[in-house]
C-alpha positions as a printed Julia matrix, in Angstrom:
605×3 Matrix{Float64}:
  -8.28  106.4   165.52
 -10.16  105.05  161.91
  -8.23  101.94  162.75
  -9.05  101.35  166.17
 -12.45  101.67  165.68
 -12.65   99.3   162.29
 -10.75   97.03  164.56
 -13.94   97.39  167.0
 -16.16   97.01  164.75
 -14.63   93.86  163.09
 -13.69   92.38  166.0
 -17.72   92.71  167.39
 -19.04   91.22  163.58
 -15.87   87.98  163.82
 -17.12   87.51  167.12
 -21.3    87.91  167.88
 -22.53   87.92  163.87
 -22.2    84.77  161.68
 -20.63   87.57  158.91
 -17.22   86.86  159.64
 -17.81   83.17  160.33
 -20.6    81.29  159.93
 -19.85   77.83  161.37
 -17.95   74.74  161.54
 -18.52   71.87  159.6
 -16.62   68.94  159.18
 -13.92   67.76  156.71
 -11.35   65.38  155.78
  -8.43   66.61  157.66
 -10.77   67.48  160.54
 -13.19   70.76  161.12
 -13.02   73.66  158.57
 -14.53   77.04  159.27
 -17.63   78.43  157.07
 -16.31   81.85  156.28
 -18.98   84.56  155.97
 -19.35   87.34  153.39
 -17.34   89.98  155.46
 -14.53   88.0   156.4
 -12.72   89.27  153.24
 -13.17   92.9   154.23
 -11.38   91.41  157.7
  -8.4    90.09  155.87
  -8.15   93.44  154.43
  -8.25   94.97  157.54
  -5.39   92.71  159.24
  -3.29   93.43  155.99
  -4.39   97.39  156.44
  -3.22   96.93  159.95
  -0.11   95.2   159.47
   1.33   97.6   157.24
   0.46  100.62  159.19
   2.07   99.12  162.2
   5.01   98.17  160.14
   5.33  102.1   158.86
   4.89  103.15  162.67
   8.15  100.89  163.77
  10.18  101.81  161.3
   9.66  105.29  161.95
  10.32  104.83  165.48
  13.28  102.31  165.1
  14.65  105.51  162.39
  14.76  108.2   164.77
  16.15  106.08  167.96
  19.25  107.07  169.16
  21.88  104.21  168.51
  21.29  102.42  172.04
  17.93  102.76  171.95
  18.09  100.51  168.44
  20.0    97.85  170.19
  17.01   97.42  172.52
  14.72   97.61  169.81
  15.84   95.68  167.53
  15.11   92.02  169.1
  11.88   93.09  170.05
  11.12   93.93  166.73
  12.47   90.99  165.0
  10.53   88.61  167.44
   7.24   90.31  166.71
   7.96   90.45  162.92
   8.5    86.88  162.82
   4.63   86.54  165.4
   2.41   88.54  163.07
   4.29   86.73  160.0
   3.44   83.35  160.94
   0.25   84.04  162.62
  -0.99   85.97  159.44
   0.3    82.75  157.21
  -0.86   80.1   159.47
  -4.35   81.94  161.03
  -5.77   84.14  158.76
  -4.14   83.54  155.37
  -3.72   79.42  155.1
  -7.77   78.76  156.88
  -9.07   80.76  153.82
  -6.49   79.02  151.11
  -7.07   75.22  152.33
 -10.59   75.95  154.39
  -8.73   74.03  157.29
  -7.78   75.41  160.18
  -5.51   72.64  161.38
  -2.16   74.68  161.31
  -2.83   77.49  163.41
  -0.84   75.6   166.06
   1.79   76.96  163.89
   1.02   80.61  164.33
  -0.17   79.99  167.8
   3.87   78.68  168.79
   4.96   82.29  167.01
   3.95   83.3   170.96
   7.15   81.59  172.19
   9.49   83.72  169.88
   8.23   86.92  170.4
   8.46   86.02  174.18
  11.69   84.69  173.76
  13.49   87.69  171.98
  11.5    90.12  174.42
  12.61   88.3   177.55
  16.47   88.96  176.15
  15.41   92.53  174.89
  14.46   93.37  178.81
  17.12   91.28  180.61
  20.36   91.78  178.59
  19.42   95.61  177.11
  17.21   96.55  179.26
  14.23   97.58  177.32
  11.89   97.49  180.37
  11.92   98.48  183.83
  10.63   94.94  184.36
  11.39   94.89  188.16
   9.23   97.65  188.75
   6.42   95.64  186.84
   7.34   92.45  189.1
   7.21   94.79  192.26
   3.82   96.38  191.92
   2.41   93.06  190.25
   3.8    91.53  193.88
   2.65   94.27  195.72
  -1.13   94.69  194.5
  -1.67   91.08  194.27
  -1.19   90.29  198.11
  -2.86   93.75  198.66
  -5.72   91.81  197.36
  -5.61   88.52  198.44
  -5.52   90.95  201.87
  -8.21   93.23  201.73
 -10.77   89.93  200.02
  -9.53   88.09  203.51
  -9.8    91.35  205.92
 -13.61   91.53  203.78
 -14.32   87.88  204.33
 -13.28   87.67  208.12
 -15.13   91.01  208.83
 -18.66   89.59  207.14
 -18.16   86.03  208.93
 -17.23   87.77  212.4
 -19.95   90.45  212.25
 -23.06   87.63  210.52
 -21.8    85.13  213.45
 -22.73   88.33  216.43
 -25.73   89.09  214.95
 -26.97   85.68  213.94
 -28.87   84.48  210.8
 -32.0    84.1   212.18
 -32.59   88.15  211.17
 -34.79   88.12  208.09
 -35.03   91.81  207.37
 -33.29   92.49  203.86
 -31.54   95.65  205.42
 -29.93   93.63  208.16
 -29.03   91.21  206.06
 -26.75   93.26  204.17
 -25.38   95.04  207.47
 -22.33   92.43  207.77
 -21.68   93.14  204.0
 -21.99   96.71  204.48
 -19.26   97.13  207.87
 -17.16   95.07  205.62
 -16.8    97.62  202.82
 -16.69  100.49  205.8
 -13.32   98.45  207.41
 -11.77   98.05  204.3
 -12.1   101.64  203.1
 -10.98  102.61  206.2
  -8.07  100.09  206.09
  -7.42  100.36  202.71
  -4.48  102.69  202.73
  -2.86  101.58  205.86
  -2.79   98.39  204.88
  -1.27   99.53  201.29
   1.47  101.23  203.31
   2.42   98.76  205.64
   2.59   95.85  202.43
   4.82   98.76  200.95
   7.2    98.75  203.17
   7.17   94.97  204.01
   7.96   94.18  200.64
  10.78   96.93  199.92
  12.15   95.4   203.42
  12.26   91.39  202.52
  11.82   91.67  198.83
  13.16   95.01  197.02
  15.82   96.13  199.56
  17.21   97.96  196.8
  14.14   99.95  196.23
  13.55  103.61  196.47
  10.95  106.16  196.16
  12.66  108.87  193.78
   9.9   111.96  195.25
  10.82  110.9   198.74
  14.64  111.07  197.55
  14.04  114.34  195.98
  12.78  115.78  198.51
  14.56  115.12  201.42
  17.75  116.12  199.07
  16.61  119.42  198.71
  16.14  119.69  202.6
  19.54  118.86  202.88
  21.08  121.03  200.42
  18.66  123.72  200.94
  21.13  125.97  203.31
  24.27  125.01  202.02
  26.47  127.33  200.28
  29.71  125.46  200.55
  30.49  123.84  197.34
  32.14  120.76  198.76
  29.95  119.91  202.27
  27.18  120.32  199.72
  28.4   117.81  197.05
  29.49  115.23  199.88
  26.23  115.8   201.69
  24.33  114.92  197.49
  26.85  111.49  197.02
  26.36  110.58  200.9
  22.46  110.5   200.42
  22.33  109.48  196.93
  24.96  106.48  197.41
  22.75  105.47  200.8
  19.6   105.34  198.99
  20.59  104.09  195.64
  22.99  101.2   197.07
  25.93  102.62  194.58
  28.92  101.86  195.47
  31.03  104.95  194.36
  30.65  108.41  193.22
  32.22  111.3   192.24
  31.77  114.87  190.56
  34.02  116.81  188.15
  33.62  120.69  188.35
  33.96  122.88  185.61
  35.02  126.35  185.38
  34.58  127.57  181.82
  37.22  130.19  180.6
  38.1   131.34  176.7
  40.76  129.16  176.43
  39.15  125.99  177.28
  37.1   124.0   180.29
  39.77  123.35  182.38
  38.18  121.25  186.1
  38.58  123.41  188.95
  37.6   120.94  191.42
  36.43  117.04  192.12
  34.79  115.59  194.72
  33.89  112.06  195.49
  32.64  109.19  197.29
  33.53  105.63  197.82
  37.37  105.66  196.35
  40.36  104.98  198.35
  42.03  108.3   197.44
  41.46  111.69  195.46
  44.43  110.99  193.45
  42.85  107.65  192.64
  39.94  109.69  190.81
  42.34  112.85  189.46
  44.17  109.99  188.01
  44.37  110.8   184.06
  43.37  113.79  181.81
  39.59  115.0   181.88
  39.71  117.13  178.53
  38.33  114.05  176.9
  35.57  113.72  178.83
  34.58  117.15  178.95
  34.87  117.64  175.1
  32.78  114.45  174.5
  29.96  115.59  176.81
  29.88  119.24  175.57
  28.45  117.89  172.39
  26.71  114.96  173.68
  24.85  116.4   176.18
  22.61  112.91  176.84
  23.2   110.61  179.98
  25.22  107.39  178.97
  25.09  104.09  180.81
  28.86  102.59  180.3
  27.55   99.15  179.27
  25.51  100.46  176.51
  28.27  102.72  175.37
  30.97   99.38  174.86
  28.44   98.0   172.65
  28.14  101.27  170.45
  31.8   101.48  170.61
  32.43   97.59  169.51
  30.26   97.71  166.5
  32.49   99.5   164.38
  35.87  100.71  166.54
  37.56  102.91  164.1
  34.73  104.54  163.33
  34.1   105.31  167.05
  37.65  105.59  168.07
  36.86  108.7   170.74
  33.68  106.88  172.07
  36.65  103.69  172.77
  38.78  106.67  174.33
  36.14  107.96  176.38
  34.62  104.55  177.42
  38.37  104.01  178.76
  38.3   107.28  180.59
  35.09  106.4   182.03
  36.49  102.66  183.24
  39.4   104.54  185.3
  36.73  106.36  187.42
  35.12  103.17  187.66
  31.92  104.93  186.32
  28.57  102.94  185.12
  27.26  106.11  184.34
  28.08  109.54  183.59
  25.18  112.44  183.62
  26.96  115.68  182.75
  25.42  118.83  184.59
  24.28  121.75  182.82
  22.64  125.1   183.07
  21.56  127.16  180.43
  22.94  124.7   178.26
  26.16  125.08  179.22
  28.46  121.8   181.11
  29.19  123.0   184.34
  30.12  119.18  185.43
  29.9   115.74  185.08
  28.41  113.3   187.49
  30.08  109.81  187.73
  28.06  107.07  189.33
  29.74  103.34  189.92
  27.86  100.09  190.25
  25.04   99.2   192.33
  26.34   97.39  195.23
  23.69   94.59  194.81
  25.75   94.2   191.42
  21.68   94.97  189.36
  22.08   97.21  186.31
  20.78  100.91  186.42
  16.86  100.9   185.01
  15.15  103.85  183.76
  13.54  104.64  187.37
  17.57  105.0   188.24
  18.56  107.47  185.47
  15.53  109.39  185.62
  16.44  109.78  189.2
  20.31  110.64  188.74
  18.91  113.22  185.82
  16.63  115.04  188.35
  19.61  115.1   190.96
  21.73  116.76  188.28
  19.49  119.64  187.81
  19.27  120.19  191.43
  23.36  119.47  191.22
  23.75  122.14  188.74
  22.04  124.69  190.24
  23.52  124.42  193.42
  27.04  124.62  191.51
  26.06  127.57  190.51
  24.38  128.97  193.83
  27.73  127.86  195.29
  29.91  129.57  193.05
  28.56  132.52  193.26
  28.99  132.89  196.81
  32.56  131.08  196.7
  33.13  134.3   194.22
  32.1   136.98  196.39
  33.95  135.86  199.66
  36.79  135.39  197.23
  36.54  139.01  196.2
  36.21  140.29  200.05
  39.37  138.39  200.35
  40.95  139.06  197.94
  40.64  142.62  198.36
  42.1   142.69  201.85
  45.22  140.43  201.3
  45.73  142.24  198.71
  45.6   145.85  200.24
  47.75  143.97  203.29
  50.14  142.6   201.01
  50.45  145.5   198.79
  50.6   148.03  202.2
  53.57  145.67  203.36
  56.71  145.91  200.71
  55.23  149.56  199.4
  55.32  151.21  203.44
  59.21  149.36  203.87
  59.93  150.82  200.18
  59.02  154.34  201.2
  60.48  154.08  204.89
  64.03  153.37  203.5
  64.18  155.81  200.86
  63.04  158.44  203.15
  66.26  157.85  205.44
  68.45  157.5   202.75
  66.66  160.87  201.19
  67.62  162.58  204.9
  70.66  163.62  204.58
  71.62  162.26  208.0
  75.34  163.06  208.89
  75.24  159.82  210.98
  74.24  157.84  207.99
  77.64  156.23  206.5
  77.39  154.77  203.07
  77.63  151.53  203.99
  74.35  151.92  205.99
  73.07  153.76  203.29
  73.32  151.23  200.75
  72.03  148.77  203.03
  68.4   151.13  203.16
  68.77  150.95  199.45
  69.44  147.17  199.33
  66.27  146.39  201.48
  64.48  149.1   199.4
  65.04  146.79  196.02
  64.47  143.62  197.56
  60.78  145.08  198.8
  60.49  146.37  195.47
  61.51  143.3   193.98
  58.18  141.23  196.42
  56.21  144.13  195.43
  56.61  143.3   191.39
  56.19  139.33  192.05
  52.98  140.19  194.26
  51.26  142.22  191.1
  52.39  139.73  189.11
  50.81  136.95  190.51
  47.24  139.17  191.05
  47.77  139.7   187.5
  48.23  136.01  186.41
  45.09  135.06  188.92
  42.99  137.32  187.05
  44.05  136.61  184.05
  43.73  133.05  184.38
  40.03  133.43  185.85
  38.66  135.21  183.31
  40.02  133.24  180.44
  42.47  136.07  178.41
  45.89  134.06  179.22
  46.88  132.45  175.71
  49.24  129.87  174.65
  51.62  129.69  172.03
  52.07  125.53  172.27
  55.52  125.11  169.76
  58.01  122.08  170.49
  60.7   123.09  173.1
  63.2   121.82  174.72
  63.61  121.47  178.09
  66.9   121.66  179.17
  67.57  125.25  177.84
  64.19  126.18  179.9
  66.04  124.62  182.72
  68.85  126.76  182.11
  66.77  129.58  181.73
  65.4   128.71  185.3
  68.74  128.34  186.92
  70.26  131.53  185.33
  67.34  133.38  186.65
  67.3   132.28  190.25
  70.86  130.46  190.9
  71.44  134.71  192.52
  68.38  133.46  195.04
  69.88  129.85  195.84
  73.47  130.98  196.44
  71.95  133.92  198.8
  71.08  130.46  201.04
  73.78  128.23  200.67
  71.56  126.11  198.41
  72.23  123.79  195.55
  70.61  123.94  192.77
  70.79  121.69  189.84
  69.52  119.73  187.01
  69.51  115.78  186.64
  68.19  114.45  183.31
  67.93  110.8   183.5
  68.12  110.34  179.68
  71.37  111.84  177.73
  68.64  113.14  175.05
  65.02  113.66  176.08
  62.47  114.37  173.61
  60.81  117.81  172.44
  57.8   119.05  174.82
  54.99  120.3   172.71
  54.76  123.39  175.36
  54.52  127.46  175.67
  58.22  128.29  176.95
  57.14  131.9   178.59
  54.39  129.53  180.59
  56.57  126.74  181.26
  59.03  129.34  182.84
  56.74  130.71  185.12
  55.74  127.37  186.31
  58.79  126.52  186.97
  60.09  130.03  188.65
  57.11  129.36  191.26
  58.22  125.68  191.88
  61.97  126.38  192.51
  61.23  129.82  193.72
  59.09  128.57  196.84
  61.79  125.41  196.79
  64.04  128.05  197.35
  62.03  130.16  200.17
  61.34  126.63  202.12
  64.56  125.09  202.1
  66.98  126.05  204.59
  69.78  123.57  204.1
  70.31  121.32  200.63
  69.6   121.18  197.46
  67.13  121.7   194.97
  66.76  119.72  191.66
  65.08  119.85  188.33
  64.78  116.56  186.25
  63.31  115.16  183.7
  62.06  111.64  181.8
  60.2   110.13  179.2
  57.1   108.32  180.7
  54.72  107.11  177.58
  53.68  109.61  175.26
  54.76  112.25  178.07
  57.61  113.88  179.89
  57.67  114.26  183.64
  59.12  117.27  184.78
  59.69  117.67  188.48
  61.34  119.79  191.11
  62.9   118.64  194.33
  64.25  120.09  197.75
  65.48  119.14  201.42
  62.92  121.94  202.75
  60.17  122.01  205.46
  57.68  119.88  203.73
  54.26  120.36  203.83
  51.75  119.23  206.72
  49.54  116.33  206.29
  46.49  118.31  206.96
  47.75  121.2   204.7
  47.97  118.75  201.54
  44.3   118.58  200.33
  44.04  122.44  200.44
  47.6   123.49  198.81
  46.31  124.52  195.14
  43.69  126.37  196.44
  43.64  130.6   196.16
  45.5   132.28  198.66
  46.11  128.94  200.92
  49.28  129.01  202.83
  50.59  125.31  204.77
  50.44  125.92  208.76
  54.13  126.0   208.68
  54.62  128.3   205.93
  55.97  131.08  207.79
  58.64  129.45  209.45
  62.02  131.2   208.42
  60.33  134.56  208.03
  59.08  133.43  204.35
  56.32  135.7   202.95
  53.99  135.22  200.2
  50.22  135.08  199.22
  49.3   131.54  198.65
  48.72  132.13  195.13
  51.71  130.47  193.21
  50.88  126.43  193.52
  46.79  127.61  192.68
  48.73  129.9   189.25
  50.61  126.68  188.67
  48.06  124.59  188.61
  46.1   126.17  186.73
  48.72  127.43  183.64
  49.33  123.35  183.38
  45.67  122.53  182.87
  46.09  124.73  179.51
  49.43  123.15  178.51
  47.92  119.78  178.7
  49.26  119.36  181.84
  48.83  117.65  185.22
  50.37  118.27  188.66
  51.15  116.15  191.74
  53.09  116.49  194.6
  55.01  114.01  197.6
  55.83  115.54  200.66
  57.17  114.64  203.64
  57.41  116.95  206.74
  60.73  118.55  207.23
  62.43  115.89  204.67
  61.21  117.97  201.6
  58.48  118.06  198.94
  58.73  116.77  195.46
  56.63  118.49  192.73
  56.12  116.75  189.65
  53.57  117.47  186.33
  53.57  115.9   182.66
  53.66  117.87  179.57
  52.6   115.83  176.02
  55.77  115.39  173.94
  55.91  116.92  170.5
């Protein structure tokens, strides 16, 4: 404030007093200035200026964020090099020589601080210049309208009444229904040059309240996690021209924050966008929890690549969802998801207006995340309860039925009938044990307390495990079932072996349980830095429709019952699920009553 007003009050004495100068008088290298008895203290003062404006940068340029710098930095250099040669040249040279023939020099300065600006605001975007250009466009033909709706109104109105009227009062009357129209017309006229421009000149333009707002209409009674994401990218893609979209959804648990869903818009496939491991992402934006524009993260990443090795890793990640930016979603300070936002169809960068707008749909995002889950949790429960209490009722009522007629003492019962009672007994028994098991491992999983021993392993004696374990099952069918390594010697997985074996029970088990006729086979191969483990059959297949639902809790295909196979839908969603701790990914090919083909990676050791 002390500055501000000495600059006042020197700029008023430089200006109106002959203190600061008192004339011009001429000289041999043309007209020299008269200084007056103040300008001194005004030298001071620019010095005094200078330097506290030099502090105030530095401070600010020290406590930007590494992206911000890169914007900064040409600015600053372009007005360190103005006020440098303007200083030398203007103020300091005039008093030295008593000439003030070079300050052309510092005058010129102008063109490198424009210069170095220009590239700060169109290559790093340190200005939302197109909103500048917009209103600048906007206001100035709002004028150059209401000055002609004035000038037309006063001509019209003088011309009716005529200017033979020499009363003052009615003089002004033309002047006066002027003003009245264009206060009237004033806002109309605003609105209507509004939308004319964002029509022919800013079709990429948006108004982020409007946005907002009818967002929050739309989401408002929504309670389905997935209509209400689609229904966010549909209106946010529409109004924002982007191109492609999708979200990652995160269910924390202790042992990690493994995605339990992704939704998006704009890519040819889902697998397209599950393609690759998330963990990186999700670790990188749990501690940065700031929205990053792609572009601005390569540059970070190429100044000094082995010192930013994960930022290369993640900027890679980013580049297979096609992302230009990522804002991750939290509540409470806690990442509940990440939103990944492509390119601008028009091909324009994303300006400050944009993130500021994809920041404000993220809170909205997040919340209804959480609004969603919480329902999704209590119809689970309902659910869960009676499939359960069905499913339980089921093998425990045929259990007790046979035992009581073996327990009879019928005379009619032989003992070949009788240990058929028992045999059905122990096989209800037996769906009884793998039906608490799997409730078990589903609530175990969801609230985080399954751990992992990872330890090198190797996977043909898990295979073997596998076959000893269920080869009783396959031979019940008439099924093959075998193992087919395509390399003699495969590496170690790095792996939990009681986890791996209970991935692999489900995946032959319900191999087993669909396949009527066939084969089933386990296999292996070195792809990269991973193995890919898969299991194959000759059974039903799975329906198209069925396909984008099959992980999901208690989801059984259409045709799942065929054969008189029972089960509870919960041993793909288990599977799933165990893999995303091992480091693991699954993915399936199916085709209807050929077979199904279920393979997933696991890192090698």
């Amino acid at each position: 404030n002390l500055f501000n007003w000495l600059g006042i009050v020197f700029l008023f004495i430089f200006l109106f007093t002959p203190y600061g100068v008192t004339g011009i008088e001429p000289g041999s290298n043309g007209s020299n200035l008269v200084f007056g008895h103040l300008y001194y203290a005004y030298v001071v003062w620019i010095l005094l200026l200078l330097c506290s404006f030099i502090y105030l940068i530095v401070d600010r340029y020290r406590e930007a964020n590494r992206i911000q710098k890169t914007r900064l930095v040409y600015f600053y250099i372009g007005l360190a090099i103005f006020s440098i040669l303007v200083f030398l040249f203007n103020v300091l040279l005039p008093q030295i020589l008593g000439s003030v023939n070079y300050a052309i020099y510092g005058t010129s300065a102008t063109l490198v601080f424009s210069g170095l600006t220009a590239y700060a605001i169109i290559s790093r975007r340190l200005f939302d210049i197109h909103i500048v250009i917009k209103k600048t466009v906007e206001y100035s033909l709002l004028l150059v309208l209401i000055l002609g709706v004035y000038g037309l109104v006063v001509i019209i109105f003088s011309m009716l009444i005529g200017n033979s009227i020499s009363f003052s009062w009615q003089a002004l009357t033309p002047r006066i229904v002027g003003v009245i129209v264009v206060a009237i017309g004033f806002d109309p006229i605003r609105k209507w040059l509004q939308r004319s421009t964002d029509k022919y000149l800013f079709k990429g333009e948006y108004d982020t309240a409007s946005l907002i707002t009818d967002l929050t209409k739309t989401l408002s009674g929504t309670v389905n996690m997935d209509e209400a994401l689609d229904s966010m990218m549909s209106v946010l893609t529409k109004e924002m021209r982007i191109g492609k979209m999708a979200v990652l959804v995160i269910r924390p648990t202790n042992d990690g924050q493994p995605v339990s869903s992704i939704r998006s818009v704009g890519f040819s496939s889902s697998y397209h966008i599950e393609d690759g491991p998330t963990s990186l992402l999700l670790e990188y934006f749990t501690k940065n929890p700031k929205t990053v524009v792609v572009s601005e993260l390569i540059d970070q990443a190429e100044e000094d690549k082995e010192k930013n090795a994960q930022t290369v890793q993640v900027v890679g990640q980013l580049d297979r969802f096609s992302a230009s930016v990522a804002v991750p979603l939290r509540l409470n300070d806690k990442l509940i998801g990440i939103m990944l936002v492509g390119g601008k169809v028009s091909g324009d960068p994303f300006f400050d207006q944009d993130l500021m707008t994809l920041e404000l749909v993220a809170g909205q995002t997040a919340v209804l995340i959480e609004k969603a889950q919480f329902y999704e949790e209590d119809r689970l429960k309902t659910e869960f309860v009676s499939i359960a209490s069905h499913e339980l009722l089921t093998p425990t009522a045929a259990i007790e039925g046979y035992l009581s007629m073996c327990l009879d003492n019928d005379p009619a019962l032989s003992p070949e009938q009788e240990k058929q009672y028992i045999q059905r007994a122990y096989d209800s028994s037996r769906k009884l044990a793998e039906l608490v098991k799997d409730l078990l491992s589903t609530s175990r999983l969801e609230s985080g307390k399954i751990k992992v021993a990872m330890a090198p392993l190797n996977v043909l004696d898990v295979f073997n495990d596998v076959v000893f374990e269920l080869m009783p099952l396959a031979k019940a069918k008439n099924l093959k079932l075998e193992i087919n390594l395509a390399d003699k010697i495969l590496p170690k997985a790095m792996s939990d072996r009681d986890r791996l074996i209970q991935v692999l029970d489900n995946l032959v088990g319900n191999s087993i349980k669909y396949t009527n006729f066939g084969q089933i086979v386990m296999s292996a191969e070195k792809q990269g830095n991973h193995l890919v483990i898969s299991v194959s059959d000759t059974g039903i297949g799975i329906p198209k429709d069925d396909q984008k639902h099959i992980f999901e809790k208690f989801y059984r295909a259409s045709n799942s019952s065929v054969g008189g196979a029972v089960g509870t839908g919960l041993g793909l969603y288990i599977v799933k699920h165990i893999l995303i701790l091992l480091g693991g990914e699954i993915r399936f090919k199916t085709e209807l009553d050929k077979g199904s083909n279920f393979y997933f990676t696991l890192p090698i050791a």
